[in-house]
N, C-alpha and C positions, 0 to 999 in steps of 0.2 A: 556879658549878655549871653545868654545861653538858652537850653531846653532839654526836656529829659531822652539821654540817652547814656550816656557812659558813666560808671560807679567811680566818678571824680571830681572833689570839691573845686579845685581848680587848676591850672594850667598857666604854666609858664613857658611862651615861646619869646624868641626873640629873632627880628627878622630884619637884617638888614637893610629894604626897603619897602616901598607898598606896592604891592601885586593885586589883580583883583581875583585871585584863585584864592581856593583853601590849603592849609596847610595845616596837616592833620598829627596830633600827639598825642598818646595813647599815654598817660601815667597810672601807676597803681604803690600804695605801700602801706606796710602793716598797721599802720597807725592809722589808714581812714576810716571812719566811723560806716557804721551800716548806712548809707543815706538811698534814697531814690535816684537809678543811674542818671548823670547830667551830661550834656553836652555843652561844656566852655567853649564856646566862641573870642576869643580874644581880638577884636577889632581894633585898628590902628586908633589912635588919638587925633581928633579934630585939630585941621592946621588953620591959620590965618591967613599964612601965605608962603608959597613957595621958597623951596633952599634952593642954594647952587648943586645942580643936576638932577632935579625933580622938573617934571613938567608944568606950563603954567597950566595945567587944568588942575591939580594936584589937590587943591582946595576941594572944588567940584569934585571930583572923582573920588576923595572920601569921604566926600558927606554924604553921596551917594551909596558908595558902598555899605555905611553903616545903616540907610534906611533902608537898603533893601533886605536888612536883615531885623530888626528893630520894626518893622511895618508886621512882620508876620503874627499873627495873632494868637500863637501859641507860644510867641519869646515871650521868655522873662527878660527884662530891662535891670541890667547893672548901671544903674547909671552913677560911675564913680568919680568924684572930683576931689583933689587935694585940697586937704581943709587948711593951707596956708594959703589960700586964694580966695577971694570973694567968690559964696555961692552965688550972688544973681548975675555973675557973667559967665558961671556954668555951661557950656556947648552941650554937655548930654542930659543936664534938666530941660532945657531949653527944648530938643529936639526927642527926647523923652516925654515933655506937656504935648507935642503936637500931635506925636502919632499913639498915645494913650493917655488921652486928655482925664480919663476917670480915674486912672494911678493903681488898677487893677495890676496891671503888670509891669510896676515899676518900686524898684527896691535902691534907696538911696544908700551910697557907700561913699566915706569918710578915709582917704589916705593921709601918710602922712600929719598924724598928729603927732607926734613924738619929735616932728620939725617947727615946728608952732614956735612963735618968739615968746619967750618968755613972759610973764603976764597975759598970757592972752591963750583961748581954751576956742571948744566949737560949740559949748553945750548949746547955743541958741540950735544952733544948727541939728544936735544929734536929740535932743528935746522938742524939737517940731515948732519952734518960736519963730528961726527966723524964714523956714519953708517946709512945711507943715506935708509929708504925703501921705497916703493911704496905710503904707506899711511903714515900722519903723525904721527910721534910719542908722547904720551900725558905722561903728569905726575902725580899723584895724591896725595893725602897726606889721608892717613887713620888713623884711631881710636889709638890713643898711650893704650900701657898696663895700662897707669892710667886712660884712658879716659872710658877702659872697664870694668875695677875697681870701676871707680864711676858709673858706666849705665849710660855713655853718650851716647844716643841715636841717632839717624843717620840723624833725621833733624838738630842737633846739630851738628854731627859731618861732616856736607853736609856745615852748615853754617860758619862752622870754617876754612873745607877748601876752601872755596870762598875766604873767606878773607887773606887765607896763600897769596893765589897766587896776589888779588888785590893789597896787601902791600907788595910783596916783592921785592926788587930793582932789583932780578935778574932775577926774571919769570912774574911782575908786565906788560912787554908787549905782555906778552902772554897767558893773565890772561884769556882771551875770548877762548881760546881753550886747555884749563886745567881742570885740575878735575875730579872726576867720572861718574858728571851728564853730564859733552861736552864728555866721552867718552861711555855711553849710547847711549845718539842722534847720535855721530857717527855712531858706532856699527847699529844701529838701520835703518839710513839710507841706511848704505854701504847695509844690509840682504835687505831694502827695493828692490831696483837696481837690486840687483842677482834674488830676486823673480818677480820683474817685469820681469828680462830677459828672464827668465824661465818659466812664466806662460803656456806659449800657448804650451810648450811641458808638463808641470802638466795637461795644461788644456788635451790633446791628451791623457797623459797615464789614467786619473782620466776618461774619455769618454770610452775609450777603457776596462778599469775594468766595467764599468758600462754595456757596452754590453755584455761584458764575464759572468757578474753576470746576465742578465736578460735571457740570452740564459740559462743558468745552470737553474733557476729558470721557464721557460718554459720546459726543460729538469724534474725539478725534480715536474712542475703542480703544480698551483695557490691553494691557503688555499679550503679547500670545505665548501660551507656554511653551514651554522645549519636548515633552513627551507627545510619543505619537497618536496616542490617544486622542490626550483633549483635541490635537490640532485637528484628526479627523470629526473629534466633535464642534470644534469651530466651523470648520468648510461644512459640515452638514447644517446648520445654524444659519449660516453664511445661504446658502443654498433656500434651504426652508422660507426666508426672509423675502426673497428674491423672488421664491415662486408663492408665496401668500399676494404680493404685489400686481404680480403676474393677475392672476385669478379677481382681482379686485377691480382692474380694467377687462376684462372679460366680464365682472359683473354687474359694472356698473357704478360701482362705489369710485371709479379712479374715471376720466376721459378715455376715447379710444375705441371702446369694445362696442359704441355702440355704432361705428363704420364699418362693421362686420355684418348688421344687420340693415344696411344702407346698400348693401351690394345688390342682396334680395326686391329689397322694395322699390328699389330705385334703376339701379345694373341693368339687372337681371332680363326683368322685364320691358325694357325700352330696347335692349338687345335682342329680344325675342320681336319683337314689331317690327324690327329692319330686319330680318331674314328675307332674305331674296328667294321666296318659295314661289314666285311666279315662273322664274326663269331655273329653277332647278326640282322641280317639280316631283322627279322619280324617288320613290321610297328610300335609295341607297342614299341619290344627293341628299335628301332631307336628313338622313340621318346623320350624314357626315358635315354637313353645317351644324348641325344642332350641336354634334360635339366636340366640334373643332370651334367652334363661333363664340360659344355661348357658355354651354356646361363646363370646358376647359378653363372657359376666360371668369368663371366662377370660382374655380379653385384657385384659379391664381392670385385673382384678386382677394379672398381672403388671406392666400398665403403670405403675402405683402403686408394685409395690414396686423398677422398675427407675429412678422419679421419686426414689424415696427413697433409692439408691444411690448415686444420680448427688449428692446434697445432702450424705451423707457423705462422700462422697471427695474434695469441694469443701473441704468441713470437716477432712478430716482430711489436706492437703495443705498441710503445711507453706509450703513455696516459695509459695505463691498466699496467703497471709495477708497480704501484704505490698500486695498489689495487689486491693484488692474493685472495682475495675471491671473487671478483667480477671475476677474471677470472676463476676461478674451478667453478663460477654458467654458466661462457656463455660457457664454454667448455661442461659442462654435459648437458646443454638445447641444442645446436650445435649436440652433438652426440645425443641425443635423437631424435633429427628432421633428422640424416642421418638415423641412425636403420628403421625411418618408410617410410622412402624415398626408401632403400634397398628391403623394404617388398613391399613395391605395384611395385617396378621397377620387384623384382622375380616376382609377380603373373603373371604383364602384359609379360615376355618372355617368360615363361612356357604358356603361353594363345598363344602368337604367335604360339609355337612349335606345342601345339595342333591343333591350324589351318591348318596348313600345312601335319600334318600328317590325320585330319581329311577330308580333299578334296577328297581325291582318297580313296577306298574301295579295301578290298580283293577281294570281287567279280569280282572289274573291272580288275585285273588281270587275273584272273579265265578262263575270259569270253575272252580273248586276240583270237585275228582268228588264225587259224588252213591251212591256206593254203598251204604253206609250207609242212607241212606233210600229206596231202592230193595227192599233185601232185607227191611227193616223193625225191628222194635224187636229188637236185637240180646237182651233181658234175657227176653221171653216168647215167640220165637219166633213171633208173631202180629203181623199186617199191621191196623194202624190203619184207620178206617173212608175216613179220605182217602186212604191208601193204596190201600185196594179200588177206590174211584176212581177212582186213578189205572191202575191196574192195567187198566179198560177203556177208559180213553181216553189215551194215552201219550204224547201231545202234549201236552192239558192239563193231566194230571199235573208233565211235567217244567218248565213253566212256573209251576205254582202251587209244585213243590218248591223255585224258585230265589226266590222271595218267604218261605217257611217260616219260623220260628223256629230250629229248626235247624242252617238253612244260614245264617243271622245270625251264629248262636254257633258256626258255624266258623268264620265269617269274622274276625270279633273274637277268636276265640283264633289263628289264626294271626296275624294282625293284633300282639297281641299278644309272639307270639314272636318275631316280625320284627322288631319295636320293641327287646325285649331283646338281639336280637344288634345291631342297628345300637349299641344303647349302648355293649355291651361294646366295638366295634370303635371307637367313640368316643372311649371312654376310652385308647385308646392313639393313634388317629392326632391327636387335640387336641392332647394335649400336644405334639408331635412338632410340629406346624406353629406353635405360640407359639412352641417355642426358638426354633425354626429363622427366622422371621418378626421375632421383638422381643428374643429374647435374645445370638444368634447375631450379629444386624445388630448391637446394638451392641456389642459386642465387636468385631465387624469394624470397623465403621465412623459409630463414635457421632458424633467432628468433623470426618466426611471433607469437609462443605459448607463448615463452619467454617475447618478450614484453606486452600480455596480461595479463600473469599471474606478471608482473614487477609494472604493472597500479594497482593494486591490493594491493600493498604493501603500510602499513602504514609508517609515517615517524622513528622508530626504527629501521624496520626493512632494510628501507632503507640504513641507516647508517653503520649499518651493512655492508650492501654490500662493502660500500668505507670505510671499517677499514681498516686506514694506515699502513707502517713497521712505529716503533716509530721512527726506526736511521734515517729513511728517512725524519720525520716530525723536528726531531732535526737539520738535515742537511740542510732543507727548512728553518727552522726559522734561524739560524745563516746566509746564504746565504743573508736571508731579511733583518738580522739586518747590514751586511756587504754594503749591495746595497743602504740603507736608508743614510750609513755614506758619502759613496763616494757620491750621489746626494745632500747631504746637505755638503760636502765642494766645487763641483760647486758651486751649488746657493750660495756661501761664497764667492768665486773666482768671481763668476758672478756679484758680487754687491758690490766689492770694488773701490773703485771709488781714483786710485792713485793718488795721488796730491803732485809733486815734491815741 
């Protein structure tokens, strides 16, 4: 029983007992004919029942073995019985009709004719009379015990049964499809046929493994070269990849970038409404909440979520998986370029804040007009008695009205309203100096230090950069040694040229 694999008609082992392992024999000699490589299988012969120091499952345990080999749907079935025994108590007809009942893959083989008594032949049997299969059935004459005795060798014992069958009166006209070497060619043609039929769906899974392999192998990134060139073109590649990523969460094509603009709309301005400008009310307080409170906590909060960007896109860069020290160098050169992105983004909104609270002076509050409390109590008409007061002395009146209670609560309500516009203009020119300060830098120019100081490195230290996981280099070269087999048995398949 067999299938194709090895360029041998058949195989002779012999094994002391039955094992459920294989046991493998590789023969070859000048005499085999070209045939389609085969794989002999030589399976124990069907017992009835156990010998002294065999197990009693012994029965069981080969019948079993034989079908789990004989079930496969790509065996060929030898199904060979000695023609000095009745074929219908045959054990591998028998179990040869069950597991290929259409007789596709089942080729009858006749031993032992040349033991036959006297009078008596198999033609029923090798003529399809007295069990009829699909293919013909052949008969052979093998090596006698004195033949193996003397080392009669197999071009001998090839040329002896030639001549059984040429001279015998009762298989002499069926001499031409007898033997071992007509049921080789057989054999060899029938596996031709099945693999012709089958090609173009070997061809389709063998194509199919090949994309799987070369997707895994773009997946697990091509060998890195030795020159220091390419490698710095690699790690620039590597780089490039990483900051395209980058930029895609900043624009919205990836998650992320858009909790940048959540700071603004949301942050921003809810922190500005809790400012305790009631109770810090003087120009410097107001300034210094504004940029300790608010505008700092601006920068930082973007700084954070532009940290956490930078850590996905590290993450979700394929190509750089392959190399974590190249990634812990563009993570720490990345954060290094946000920290000084954070520092000039604080300077310039602490600089705006100062603006704003720089325009207007205490004085010009100071100096606010006094009409109001000159004319008197706008609600009755009538001049308070400090008013009258001042009415006779008008020097000391306009000096006691610029201390008044009054002139406070005008100072404090415009105070106030001047506070509410600096916010509102706040609220639009902050955000506008973050992007432009931390988010805009980096987009521009997250590893522009990084690739300088990258240009700089000799070829060791390059290498360095792209030191592999080993599993991963182990897993790459097997994948390659895998991908190399399958395109070299197309080009095998691609270049046999069948010739019925």
């Amino acid at each position: 029983m067999g299938h194709a694999m090895w360029r041998v008609p058949y195989v002779f082992c012999c094994v002391p007992n039955v094992a459920d392992t294989d046991t493998w024999l590789r023969v070859g000699a000048s005499w085999v004919f070209t045939f389609v490589n085969l794989t002999l299988i030589d399976l124990p012969g069907l017992t009835k029942v156990a010998v002294e120091g065999q197990p009693e499952t012994i029965v069981e345990d080969i019948e079993n073995m034989v079908r789990s080999y004989v079930e496969k749907p790509n065996c060929i079935i030898l199904a060979i019985s000695p023609a000095n025994q009745d074929i219908a108590t045959s054990d591998a007809i028998k179990i040869a009709r069950e597991v290929d009942p259409s007789g596709e893959r089942t080729f009858g083989v006749l031993t032992k004719l040349d033991l036959m008594d006297k009078g008596t032949n198999a033609l029923d049997v090798l003529e399809g009379r007295s069990y009829r299969l699909q293919h013909p059935w052949v008969g052979i004459v093998n090596r006698s015990q004195a033949d193996i005795n003397k080392n009669t060798d197999m071009v001998s014992a090839r040329r002896k049964e030639r001549e059984y069958f040429a001279t015998s009166p009762d298989y002499g006209h069926l001499s031409s499809k007898m033997g071992s070497e007509y049921l080789a060619k057989l054999l060899s043609k029938h596996l031709e046929s099945v693999i012709r039929a089958r090609i173009p769906s070997i061809t389709s899974l063998i194509n199919k493994s090949i994309d799987e392999l070369e997707s895994e192998m773009d997946h697990l990134g091509r060998p890195i070269a030795v020159d220091a060139g390419a490698q710095l073109y690699t790690i620039l590649e590597l780089c490039r990849a990483f900051d395209r990523i980058f930029k895609e969460h900043l624009d919205g094509g990836r998650p992320g970038g858009d909790r940048i603009y959540g700071v603004f709309d949301n942050q921003l301005p809810a922190a500005l409404r809790k400012l305790p400008f009631d109770r810090h009310l003087s120009l410097q307080n107001v300034r210094k909440i504004v940029s300790e409170a608010d505008a700092e906590a601006s920068v930082d909060a973007v700084h954070f979520v532009l940290k956490e960007l930078v850590r996905k896109s590290i993450g979700e860069t394929q190509e750089l998986r392959r190399f974590p020290t190249l990634q812990g160098e563009i993570a720490a050169a990345a954060g290094e370029a946000l920290e000084k992105f954070r520092e000039d983004s604080r300077k310039t909104v602490v600089r705006l804040v100062d603006m704003e609270s720089s325009y207007l002076t205490v004085d010009f509050f100071r100096k606010l007009p006094q009409e109001v409390e000159k004319v008197g109590n706008p609600a009755t008409g009538r001049k308070l008695p400090q008013e009258v007061e001042k009415a006779g002395n008008p020097a000391g009146a306009l000096a006691l009205d610029r201390y008044s209670e009054g002139h406070f609560r005008r100072i404090a309500s415009n105070v106030s309203s001047y506070v509410g516009m600096v916010m509102e203009t706040l609220k639009t020119t902050l955000p506008k100096a973050v992007v432009y300060c931390q988010v805009k830098e980096a987009k521009q120019s997250l590893l522009n230090h990084f690739y300088t100081q990258i240009g700089k490195k000799e070829g060791k230290q390059l290498a360095q950069l792209l030191d592999e996981d080993p599993a991963l280099m182990e897993r790459r070269q097997q994948c390659a040694k895998r991908l190399e087999l399958y395109k070299s048995a197309r080009d095998e398949i691609d270049s046999v040229s069948w010739v019925r």
